[in-house]
C-alpha positions in Angstrom: 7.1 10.4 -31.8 6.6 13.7 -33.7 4.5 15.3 -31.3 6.8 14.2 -28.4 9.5 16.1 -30.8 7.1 19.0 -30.5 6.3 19.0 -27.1 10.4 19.1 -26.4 10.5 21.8 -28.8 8.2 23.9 -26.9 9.4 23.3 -23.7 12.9 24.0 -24.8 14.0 20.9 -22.1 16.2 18.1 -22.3 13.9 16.1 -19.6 10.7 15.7 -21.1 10.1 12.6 -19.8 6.8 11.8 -17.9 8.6 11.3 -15.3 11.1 13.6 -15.2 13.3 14.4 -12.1 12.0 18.4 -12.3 8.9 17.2 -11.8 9.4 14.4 -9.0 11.5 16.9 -7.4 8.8 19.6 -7.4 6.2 16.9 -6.1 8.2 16.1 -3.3 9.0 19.5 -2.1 4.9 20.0 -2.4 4.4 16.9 0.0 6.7 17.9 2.6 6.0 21.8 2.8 1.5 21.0 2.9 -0.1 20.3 6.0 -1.7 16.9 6.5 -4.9 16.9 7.1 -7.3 15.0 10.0 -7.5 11.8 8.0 -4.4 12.2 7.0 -2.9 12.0 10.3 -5.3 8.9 11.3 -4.6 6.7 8.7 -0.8 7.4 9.2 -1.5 6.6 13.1 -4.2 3.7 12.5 -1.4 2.2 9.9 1.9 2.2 12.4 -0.5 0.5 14.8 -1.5 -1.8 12.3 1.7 -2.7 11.0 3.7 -2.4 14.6 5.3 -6.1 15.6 3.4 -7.1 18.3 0.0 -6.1 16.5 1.5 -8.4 13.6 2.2 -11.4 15.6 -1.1 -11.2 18.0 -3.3 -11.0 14.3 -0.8 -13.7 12.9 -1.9 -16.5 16.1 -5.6 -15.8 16.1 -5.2 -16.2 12.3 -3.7 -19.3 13.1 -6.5 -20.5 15.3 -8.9 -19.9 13.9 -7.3 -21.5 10.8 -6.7 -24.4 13.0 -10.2 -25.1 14.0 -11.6 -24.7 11.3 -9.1 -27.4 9.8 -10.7 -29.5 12.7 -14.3 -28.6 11.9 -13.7 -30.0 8.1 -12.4 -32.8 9.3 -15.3 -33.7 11.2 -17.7 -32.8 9.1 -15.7 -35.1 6.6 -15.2 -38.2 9.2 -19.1 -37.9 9.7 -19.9 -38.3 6.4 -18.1 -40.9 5.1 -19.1 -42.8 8.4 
């Protein structure tokens, strides 16, 4: 507690918080004047082509397939067994 006294002290601010506003403020003024670089840009392309809906919902059935058969598969496996 006393050295966070200090550390206000020093800076002479009322928002010495670690996350102050000043701070986010500044950080987001740094993001949106740098340029992105190359992987950057294709991870921000690769995830809206991930996350687009027709993407989700093609994944999503041959999740469920393959979920599906394999479900089968068990049950075979589990019929043959105890037969």
């Amino acid at each position: 507690m006393k050295a966070e006294a200090d550390r206000a002290d020093q800076a002479g601010a009322a928002d010495t918080g670690r996350n102050s506003v000043v701070a986010a403020t500044r950080a987001e003024a740094d993001m949106a004047t740098r340029p992105w670089t190359k992987a950057e840009v294709a991870t921000t392309s690769l995830m809206e082509a991930v996350v687009e809906r027709g993407n989700l919902k093609l994944a999503y059935q041959r999740w469920s397939r393959t979920r599906a058969r394999r479900a089968a598969r068990v049950a075979a496996v589990a019929v043959a067994a105890a037969g």
